[in-house]
KEKEBA-468750 format. One record per residue (C-alpha): residue in one letter; residue number from 1; x negated, y negated, z negated; chain. Coordinates in Angstrom, 1 decimal, always signed. Example, Ala and Ser with C-alpha at 12.3 -4.5 7.8 and 13.67 -1.06 7.14 Angstrom:
BEGIN
['a', 1, [-12.3, +4.5, -7.8], 'A'];
['s', 2, [-13.7, +1.1, -7.1], 'A'];
This chain:
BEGIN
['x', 1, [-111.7, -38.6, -46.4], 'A'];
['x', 2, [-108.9, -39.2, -48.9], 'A'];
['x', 3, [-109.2, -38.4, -52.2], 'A'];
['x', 4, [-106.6, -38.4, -54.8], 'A'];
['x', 5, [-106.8, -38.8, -58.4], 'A'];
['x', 6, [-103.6, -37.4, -60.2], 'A'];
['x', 7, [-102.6, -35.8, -63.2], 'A'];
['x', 8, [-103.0, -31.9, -63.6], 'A'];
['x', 9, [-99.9, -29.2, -62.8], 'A'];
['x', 10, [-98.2, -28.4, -65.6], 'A'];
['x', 11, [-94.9, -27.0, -66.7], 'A'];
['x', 12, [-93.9, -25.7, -63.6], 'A'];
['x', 13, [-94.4, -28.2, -61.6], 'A'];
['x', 14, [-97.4, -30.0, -59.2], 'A'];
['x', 15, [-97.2, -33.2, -61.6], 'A'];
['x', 16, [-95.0, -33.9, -64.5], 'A'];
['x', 17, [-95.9, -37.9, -62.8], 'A'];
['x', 18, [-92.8, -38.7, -60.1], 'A'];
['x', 19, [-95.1, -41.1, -58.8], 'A'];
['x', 20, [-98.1, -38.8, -58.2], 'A'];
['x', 21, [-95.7, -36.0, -56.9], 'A'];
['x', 22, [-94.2, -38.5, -54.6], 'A'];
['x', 23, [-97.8, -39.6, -53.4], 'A'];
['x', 24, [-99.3, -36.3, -52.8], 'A'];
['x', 25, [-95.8, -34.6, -51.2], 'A'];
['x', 26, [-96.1, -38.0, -48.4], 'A'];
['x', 27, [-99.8, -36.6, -47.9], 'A'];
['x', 28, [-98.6, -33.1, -47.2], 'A'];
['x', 29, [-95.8, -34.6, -45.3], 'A'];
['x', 30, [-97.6, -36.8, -42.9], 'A'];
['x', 31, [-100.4, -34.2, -42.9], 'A'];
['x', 32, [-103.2, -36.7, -43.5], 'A'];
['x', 33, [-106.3, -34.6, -44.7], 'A'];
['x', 34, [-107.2, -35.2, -48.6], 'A'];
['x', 35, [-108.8, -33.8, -51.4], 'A'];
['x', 36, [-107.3, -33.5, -55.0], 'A'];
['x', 37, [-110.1, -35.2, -57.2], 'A'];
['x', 38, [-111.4, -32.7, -59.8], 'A'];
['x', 39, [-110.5, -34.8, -63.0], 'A'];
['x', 40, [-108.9, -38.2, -63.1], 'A'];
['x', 41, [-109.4, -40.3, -66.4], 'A'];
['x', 42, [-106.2, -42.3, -66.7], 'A'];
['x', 43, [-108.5, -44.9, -68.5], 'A'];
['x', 44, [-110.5, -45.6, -65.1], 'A'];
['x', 45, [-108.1, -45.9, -62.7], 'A'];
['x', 46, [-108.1, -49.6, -61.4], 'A'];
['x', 47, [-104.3, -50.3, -63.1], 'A'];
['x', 48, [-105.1, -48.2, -65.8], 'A'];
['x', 49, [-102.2, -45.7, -64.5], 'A'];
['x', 50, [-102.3, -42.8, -62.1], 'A'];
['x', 51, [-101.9, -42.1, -58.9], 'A'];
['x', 52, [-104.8, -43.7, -56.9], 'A'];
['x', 53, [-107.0, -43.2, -54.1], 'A'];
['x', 54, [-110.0, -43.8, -52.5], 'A'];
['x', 55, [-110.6, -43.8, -48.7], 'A'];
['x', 56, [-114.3, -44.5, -47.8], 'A'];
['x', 57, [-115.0, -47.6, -49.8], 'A'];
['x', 58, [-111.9, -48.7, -50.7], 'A'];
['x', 59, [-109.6, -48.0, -53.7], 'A'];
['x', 60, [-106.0, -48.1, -53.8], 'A'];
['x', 61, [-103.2, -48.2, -56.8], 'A'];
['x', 62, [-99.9, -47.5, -57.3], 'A'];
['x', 63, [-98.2, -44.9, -54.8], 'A'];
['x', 64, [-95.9, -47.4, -53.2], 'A'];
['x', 65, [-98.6, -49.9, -52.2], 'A'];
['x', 66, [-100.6, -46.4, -51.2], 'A'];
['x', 67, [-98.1, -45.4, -49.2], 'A'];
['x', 68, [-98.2, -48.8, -47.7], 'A'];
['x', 69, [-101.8, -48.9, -46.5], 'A'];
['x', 70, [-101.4, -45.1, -45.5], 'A'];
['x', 71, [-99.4, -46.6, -42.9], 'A'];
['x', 72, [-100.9, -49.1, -42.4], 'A'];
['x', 73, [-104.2, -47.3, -41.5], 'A'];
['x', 74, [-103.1, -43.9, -40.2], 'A'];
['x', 75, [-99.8, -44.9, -38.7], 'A'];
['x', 76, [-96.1, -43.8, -40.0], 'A'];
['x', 77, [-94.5, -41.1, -38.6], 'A'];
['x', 78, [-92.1, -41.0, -40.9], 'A'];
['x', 79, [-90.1, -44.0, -40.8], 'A'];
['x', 80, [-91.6, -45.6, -37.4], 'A'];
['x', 81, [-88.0, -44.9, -36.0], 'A'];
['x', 82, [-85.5, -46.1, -39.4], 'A'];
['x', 83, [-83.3, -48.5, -38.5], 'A'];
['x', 84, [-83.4, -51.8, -40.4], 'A'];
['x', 85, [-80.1, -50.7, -42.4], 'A'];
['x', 86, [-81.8, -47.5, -42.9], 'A'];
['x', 87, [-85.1, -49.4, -44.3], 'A'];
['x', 88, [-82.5, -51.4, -46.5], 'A'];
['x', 89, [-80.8, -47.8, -47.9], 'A'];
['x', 90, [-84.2, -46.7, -47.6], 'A'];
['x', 91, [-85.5, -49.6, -50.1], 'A'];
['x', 92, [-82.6, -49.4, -52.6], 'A'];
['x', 93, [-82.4, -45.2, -53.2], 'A'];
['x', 94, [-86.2, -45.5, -53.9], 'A'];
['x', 95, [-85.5, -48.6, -56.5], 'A'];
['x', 96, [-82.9, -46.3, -57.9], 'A'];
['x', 97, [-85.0, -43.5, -59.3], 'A'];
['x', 98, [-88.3, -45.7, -59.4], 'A'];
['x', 99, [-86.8, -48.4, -61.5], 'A'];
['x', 100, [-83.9, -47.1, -63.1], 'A'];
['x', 101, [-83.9, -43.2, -62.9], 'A'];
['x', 102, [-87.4, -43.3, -64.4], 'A'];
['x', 103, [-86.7, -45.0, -67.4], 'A'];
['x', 104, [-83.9, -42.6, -68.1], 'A'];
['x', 105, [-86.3, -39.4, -67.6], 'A'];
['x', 106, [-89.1, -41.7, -70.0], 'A'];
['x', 107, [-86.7, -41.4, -72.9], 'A'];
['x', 108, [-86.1, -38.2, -72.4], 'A'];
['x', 109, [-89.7, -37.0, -72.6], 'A'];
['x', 110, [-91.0, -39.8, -74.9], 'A'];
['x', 111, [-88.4, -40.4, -77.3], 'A'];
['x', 112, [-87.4, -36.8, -77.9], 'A'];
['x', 113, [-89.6, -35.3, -80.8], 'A'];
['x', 114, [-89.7, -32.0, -79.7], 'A'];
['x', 115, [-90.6, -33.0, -75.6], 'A'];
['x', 116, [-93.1, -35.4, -77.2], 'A'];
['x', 117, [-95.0, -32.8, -78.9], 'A'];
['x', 118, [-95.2, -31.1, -75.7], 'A'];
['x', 119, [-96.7, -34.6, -74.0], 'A'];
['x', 120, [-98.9, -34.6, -76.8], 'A'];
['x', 121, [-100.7, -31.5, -76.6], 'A'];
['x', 122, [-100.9, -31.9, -72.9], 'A'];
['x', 123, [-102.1, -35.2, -72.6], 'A'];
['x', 124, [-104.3, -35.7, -75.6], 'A'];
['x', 125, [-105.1, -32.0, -76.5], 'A'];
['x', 126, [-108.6, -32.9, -75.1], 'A'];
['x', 127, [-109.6, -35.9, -77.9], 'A'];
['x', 128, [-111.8, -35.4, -79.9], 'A'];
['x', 129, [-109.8, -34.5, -83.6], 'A'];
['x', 130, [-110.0, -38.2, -85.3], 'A'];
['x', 131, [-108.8, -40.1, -82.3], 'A'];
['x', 132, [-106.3, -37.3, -82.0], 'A'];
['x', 133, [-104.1, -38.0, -85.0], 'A'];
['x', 134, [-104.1, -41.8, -84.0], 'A'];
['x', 135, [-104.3, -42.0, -80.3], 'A'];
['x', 136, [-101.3, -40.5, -79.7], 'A'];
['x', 137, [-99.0, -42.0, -81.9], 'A'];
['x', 138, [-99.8, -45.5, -80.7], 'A'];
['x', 139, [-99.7, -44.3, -77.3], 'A'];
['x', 140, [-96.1, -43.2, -78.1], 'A'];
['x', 141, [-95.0, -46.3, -79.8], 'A'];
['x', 142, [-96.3, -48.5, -76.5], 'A'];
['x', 143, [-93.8, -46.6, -74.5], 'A'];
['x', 144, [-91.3, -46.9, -76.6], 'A'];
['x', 145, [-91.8, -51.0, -76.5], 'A'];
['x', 146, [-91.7, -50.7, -73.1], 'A'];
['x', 147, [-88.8, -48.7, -72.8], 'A'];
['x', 148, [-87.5, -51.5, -75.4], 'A'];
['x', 149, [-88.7, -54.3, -73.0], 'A'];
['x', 150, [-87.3, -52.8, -69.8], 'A'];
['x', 151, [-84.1, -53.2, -71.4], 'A'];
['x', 152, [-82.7, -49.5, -71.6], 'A'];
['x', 153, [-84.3, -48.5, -74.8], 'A'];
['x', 154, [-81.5, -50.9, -76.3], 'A'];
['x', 155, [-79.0, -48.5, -75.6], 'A'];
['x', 156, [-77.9, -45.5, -77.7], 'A'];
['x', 157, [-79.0, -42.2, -76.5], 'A'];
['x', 158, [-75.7, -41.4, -75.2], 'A'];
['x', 159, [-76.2, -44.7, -72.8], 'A'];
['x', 160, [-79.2, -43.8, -71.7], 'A'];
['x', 161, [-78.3, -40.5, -70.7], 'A'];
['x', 162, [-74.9, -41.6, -68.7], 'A'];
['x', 163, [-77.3, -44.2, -66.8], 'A'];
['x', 164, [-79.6, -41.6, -65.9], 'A'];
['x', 165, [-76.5, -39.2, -64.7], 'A'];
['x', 166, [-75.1, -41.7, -63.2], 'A'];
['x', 167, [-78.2, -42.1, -60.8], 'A'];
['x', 168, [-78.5, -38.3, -60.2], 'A'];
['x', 169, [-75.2, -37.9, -59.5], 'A'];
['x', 170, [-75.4, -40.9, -56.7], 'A'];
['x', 171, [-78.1, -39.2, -54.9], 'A'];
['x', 172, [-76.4, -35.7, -55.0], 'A'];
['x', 173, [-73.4, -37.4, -53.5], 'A'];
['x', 174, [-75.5, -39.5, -50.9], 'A'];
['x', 175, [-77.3, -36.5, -49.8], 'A'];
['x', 176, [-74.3, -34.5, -49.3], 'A'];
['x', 177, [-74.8, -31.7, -47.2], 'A'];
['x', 178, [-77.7, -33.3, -45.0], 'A'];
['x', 179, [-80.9, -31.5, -45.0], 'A'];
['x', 180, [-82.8, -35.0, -46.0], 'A'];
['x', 181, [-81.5, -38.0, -47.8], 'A'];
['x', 182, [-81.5, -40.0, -44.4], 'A'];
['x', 183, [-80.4, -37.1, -42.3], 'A'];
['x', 184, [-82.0, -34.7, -40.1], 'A'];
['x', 185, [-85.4, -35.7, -40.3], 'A'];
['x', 186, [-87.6, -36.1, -43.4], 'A'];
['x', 187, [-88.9, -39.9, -43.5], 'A'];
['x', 188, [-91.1, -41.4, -46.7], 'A'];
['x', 189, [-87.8, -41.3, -48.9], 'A'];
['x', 190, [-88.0, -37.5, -49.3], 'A'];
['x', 191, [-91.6, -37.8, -50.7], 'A'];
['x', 192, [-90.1, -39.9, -53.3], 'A'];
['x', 193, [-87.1, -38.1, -53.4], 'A'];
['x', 194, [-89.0, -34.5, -54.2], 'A'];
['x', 195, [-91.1, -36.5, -56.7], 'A'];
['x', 196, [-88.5, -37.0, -59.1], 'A'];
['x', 197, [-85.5, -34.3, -58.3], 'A'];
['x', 198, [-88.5, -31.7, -58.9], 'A'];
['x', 199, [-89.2, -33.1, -62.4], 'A'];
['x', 200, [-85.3, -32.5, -63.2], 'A'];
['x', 201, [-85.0, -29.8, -61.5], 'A'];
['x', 202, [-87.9, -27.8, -61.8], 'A'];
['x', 203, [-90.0, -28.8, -64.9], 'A'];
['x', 204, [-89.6, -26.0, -67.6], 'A'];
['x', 205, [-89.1, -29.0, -70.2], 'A'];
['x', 206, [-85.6, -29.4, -72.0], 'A'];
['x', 207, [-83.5, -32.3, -70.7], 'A'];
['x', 208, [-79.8, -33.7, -70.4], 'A'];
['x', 209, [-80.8, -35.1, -67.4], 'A'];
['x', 210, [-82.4, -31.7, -66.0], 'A'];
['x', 211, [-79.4, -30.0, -67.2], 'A'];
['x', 212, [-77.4, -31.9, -65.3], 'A'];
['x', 213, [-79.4, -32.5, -61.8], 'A'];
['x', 214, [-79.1, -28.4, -61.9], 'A'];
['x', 215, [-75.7, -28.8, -61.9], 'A'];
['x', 216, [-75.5, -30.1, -58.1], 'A'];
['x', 217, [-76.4, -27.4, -55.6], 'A'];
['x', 218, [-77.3, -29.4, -52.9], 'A'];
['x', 219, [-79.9, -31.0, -55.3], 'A'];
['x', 220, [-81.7, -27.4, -55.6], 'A'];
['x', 221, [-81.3, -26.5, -52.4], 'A'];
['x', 222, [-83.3, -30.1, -51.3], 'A'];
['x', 223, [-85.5, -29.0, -53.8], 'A'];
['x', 224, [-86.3, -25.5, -52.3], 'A'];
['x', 225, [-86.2, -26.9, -48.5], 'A'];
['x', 226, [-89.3, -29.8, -49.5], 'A'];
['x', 227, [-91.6, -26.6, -51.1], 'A'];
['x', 228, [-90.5, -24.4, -48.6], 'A'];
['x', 229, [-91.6, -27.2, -46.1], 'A'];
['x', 230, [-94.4, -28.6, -47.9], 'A'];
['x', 231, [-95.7, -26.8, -50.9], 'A'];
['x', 232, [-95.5, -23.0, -49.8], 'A'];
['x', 233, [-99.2, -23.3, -50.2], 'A'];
C-alpha cells in the first residue's frame, strides 16, 4: 500500500504545497489505492521536503521522480498514448509553474508580512515557545536567500509579480476552452496543473497572483472540473 506523507489542508485548500497537491490529485487520478500518513515531520523526510512516499520497503522523494516510479511500477494511463510533441509541451508547461510560477507564488507568501504571519502560525504554531521566536524567522530568511539565489528575488516586487502573471496568463491562454491542458482527456499534466491553479485560485490567502488567475474564467472552471472529477470526496 501507498502511503503519503504531505502537509495538512488548510486555508481552503487540500495542501497549501503545489507539489503535494499535484502528487496526491495524480493518485486520485490514476486511482492507485493510498493512505494519507497521519502526520508527516518535514524534518524526516528523506530530502528534508515534502511530498514523499513509501510503497512496501521503499521510499520515494520529490513528486516528479514519484510520479516517475508510479509509472514505472503500476503503469501510466495517463500519458501512455502523448505524442512525443505532446511529452515535449507536456515537459515545458510543467517547468513553467514548477520552476518559474513557483517562485513567483514563494514571494508572495514568504516575503509578504502579513501572508507570512499566516505561514507562521501554521507551520510553526506547534514549537515549543523558545524555538518559536527563533525558528521561524531563520526559516524565513533561508527562503528568502533562496528566492535571492534562484535569481527572482533580485527583482522588484512589481517584477516578480508581472513574471508570475505572465505565467498564468500563458496557461489560461493554452488551455483555452479545452476541458484539459492537452485536450480531451486528463494526462499527468492536469495533476500538476490542479496543484498550482488551486493554490491561486482557491486558497483563502491574499495574492496579486490569485487575484489575477481569478480573473480567467476558464482557469476556474478547470479548477471546478478537477474537484468535481477528483475531490468530490
Amino acid at each position: 500500500m501507498i502511503t503519503l506523507y504531505q502537509f495538512q489542508p488548510c486555508l481552503g485548500i487540500q495542501n497549501l504545497s503545489p507539489f503535494c497537491l499535484k502528487l496526491e490529485s495524480y493518485l486520485r487520478m490514476t486511482e492507485l489505492p493510498y493512505t494519507v500518513a497521519d502526520a508527516a515531520d518535514v524534518r524526516k523526510a528523506p530530502k528534508q521536503k515534502l511530498p514523499y512516499i513509501t510503497d512496501g520497503d521503499r521510499t520515494i522523494a520529490d513528486s516528479s521522480f514519484i510520479i516517475d516510479y508510479l509509472k514505472q511500477t503500476y503503469g501510466d494511463p495517463l500519458d501512455q498514448n502523448l505524442s512525443l510533441p505532446e511529452q515535449g509541451i507536456s515537459l515545458a508547461f510543467r517547468r513553467l509553474m514548477e520552476e518559474n510560477l513557483y517562485w513567483a507564488m514563494v514571494y508572495s507568501r514568504w516575503a509578504e508580512d502579513d501572508n507570512w504571519k499566516r505561514l507562521r502560525d501554521i507551520y510553526f504554531s506547534d514549537l515549543p515557545p523558545i524555538l518559536r521566536t527563533l525558528i521561524p524567522s531563520q526559516v524565513r530568511k533561508d527562503t528568502l536567500q533562496k528566492l535571492d539565489g534562484h535569481g527572482i528575488g533580485r527583482h522588484s516586487r512589481a517584477e516578480i509579480y508581472q513574471i508570475g502573471q505572465r505565467d498564468i496568463k500563458a496557461l489560461s491562454d493554452f488551455l483555452s476552452g479545452k476541458p484539459f491542458l492537452l485536450g480531451d482527456r486528463p494526462t499527468s499534466l492536469d495533476a500538476t496543473g490542479y496543484g498550482f491553479l488551486a493554490n491561486l485560485c482557491r486558497v483563502q490567502m491574499p495574492s496579486e497572483l490569485s487575484d489575477y488567475a481569478k480573473q480567467f474564467d476558464n482557469l476556474m472552471a478547470y479548477c471546478d472540473r478537477l474537484e468535481k472529477r477528483y475531490w468530490k470526496s
